[in-house]
C-alpha positions as CSV (number, residue, x, y, z in Angstrom):
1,X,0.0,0.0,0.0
2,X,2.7,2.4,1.4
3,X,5.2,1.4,-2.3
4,X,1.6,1.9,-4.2
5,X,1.0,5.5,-3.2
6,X,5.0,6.5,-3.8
7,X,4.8,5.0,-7.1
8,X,1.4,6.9,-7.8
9,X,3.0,10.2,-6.4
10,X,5.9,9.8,-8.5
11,X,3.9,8.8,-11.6
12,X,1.9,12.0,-11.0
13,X,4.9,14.3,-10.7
14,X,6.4,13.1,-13.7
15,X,3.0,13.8,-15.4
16,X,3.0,17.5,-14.7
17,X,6.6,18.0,-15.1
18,X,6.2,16.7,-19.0
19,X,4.2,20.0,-19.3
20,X,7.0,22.4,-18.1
21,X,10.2,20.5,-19.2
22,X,10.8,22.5,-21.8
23,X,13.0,25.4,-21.3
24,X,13.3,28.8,-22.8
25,X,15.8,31.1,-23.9
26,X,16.0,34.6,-23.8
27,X,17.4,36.3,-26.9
28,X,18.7,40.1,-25.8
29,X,20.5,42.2,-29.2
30,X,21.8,45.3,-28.2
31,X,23.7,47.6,-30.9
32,X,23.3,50.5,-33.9
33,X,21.1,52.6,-31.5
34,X,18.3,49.8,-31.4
35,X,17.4,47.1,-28.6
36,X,15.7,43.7,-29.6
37,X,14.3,40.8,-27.4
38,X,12.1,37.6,-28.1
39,X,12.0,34.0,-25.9
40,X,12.0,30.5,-27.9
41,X,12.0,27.0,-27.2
42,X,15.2,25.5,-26.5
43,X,13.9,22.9,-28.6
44,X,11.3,24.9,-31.5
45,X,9.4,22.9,-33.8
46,X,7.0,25.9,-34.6
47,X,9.3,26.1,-38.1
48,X,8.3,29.2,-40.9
49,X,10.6,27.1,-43.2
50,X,13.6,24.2,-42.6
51,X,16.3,23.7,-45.2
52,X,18.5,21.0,-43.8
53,X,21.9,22.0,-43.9
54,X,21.3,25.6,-44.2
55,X,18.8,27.6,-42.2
56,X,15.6,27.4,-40.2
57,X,13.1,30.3,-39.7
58,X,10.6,30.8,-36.8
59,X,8.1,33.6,-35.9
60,X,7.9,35.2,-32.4
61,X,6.2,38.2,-30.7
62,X,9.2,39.9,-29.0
63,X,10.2,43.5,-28.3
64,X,11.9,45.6,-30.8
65,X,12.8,49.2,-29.1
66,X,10.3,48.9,-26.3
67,X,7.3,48.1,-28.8
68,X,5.4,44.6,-28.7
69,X,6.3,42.8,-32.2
70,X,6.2,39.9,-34.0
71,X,9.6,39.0,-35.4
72,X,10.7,36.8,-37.7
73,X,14.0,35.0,-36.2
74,X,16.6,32.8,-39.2
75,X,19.6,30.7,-37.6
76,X,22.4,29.5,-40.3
77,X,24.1,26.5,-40.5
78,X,28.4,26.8,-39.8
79,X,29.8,26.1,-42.6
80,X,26.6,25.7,-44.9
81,X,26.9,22.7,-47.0
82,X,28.3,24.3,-50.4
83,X,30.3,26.7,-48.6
84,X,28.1,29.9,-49.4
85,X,29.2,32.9,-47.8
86,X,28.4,34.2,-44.4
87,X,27.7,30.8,-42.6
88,X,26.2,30.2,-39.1
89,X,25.1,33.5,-37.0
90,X,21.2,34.6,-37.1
91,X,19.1,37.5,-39.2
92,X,16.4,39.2,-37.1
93,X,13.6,41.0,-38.8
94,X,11.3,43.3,-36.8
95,X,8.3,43.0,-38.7
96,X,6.9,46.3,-38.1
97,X,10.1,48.5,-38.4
98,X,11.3,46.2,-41.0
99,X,14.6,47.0,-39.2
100,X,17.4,43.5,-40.0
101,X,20.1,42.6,-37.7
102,X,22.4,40.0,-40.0
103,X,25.1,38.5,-38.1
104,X,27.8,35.7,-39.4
105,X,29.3,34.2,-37.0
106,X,29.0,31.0,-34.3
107,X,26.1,28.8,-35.1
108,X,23.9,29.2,-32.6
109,X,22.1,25.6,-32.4
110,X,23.1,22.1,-32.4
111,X,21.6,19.4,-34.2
112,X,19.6,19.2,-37.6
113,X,17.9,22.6,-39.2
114,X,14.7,19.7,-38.6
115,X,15.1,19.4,-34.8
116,X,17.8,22.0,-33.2
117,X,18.3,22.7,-30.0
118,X,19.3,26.4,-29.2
119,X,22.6,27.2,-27.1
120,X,22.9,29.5,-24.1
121,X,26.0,31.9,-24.6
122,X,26.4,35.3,-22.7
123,X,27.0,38.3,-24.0
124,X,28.9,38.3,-27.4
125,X,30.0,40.7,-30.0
126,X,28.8,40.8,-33.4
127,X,29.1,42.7,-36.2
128,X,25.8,43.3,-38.4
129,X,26.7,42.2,-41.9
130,X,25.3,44.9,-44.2
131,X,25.4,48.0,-41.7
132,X,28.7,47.4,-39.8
133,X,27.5,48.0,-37.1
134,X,28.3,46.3,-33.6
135,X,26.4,44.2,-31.8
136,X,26.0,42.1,-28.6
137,X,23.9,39.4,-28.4
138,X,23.4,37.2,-25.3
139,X,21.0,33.7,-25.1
140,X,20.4,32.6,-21.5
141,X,17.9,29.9,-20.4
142,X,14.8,31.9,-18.5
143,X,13.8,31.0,-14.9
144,X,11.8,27.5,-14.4
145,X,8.3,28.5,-15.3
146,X,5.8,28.1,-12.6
147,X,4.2,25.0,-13.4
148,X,7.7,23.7,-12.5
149,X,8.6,25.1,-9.3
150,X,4.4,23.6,-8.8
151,X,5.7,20.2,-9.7
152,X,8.9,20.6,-7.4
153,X,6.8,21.3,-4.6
154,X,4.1,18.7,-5.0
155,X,7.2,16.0,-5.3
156,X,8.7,17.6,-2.2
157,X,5.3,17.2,-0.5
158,X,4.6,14.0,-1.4
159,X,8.0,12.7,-0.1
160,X,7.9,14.4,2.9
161,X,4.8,12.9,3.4
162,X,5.9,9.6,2.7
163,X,8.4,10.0,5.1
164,X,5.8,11.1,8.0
165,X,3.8,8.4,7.2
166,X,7.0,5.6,7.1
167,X,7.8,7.3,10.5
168,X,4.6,6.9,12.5
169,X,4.6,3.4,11.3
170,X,7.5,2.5,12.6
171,X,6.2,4.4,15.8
172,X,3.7,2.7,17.0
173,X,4.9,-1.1,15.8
């Protein structure tokens, strides 16, 4: 009975947690007098277009210069397959503004265009490819969202309660 409702508890914890497992990242561009900032998926599949072995593009509402937006986000391949020019890096494209930040540089994802998974880096210098102009760009993984500090605290709950009741048990035997 006791092993029965651990198992349950553990069953349930591992339910919710499916829900919240997967982890954002917060994109922050700073440079040529403008300030840019979305969230994605560590792992998007919400895909404008895929072209294995060269680029993948994904919408987002993010903030372009303190104004609500949605942006449309490209991340290159390093090296592209037939060695075009300017490999890896990202374009942003404010949608409103039409304002483009190109960058060449790291690619920014591991993994196949098909199923990437986006790396943290902190802040990094850029240049924008057609303007010149510098640029830092930064990627950090957000804060657990709420559902998982929930699902933390039910587990913790439910062990400590497991424990109680183990305890007593043993008490009064």
């Amino acid at each position: 009975m006791k092993m029965t409702s651990i198992v349950a508890a553990g069953a349930l914890a591992l339910g919710l947690s499916d829900a919240a497992s997967a982890s954002i990242m917060v994109y922050d561009i700073v440079g040529d007098g403008h300030h840019a900032t979305f969230t994605l998926r560590t792992n998007p599949t919400d895909f404008v277009f895929v072209d294995d072995g060269f680029d993948f593009g994904i919408s987002t509402t993010g903030t372009f210069d303190g104004v609500a937006d949605l942006a449309g986000i490209t991340f290159y391949a390093n090296p592209f397959p037939d060695a075009s020019a300017n490999p890896g890096g990202l374009t942003y494209l404010d949608n409103s503004f039409f304002y483009q930040f190109n960058i060449d540089g790291l690619q920014l994802y591991s993994g196949p265009e098909s199923a990437p998974t986006l790396l943290a880096f902190g802040p990094t210098r850029y240049t924008d490819i057609y303007s010149g102009a510098e640029l830092t760009i930064s990627a950090v993984e957000a804060a657990p969202e709420p559902a998982t500090w929930a699902t933390m605290v039910i587990g913790f709950g439910l062990i400590g309660g497991a424990c109680r009741a183990r305890r007593r048990t043993v008490a009064f035997a």
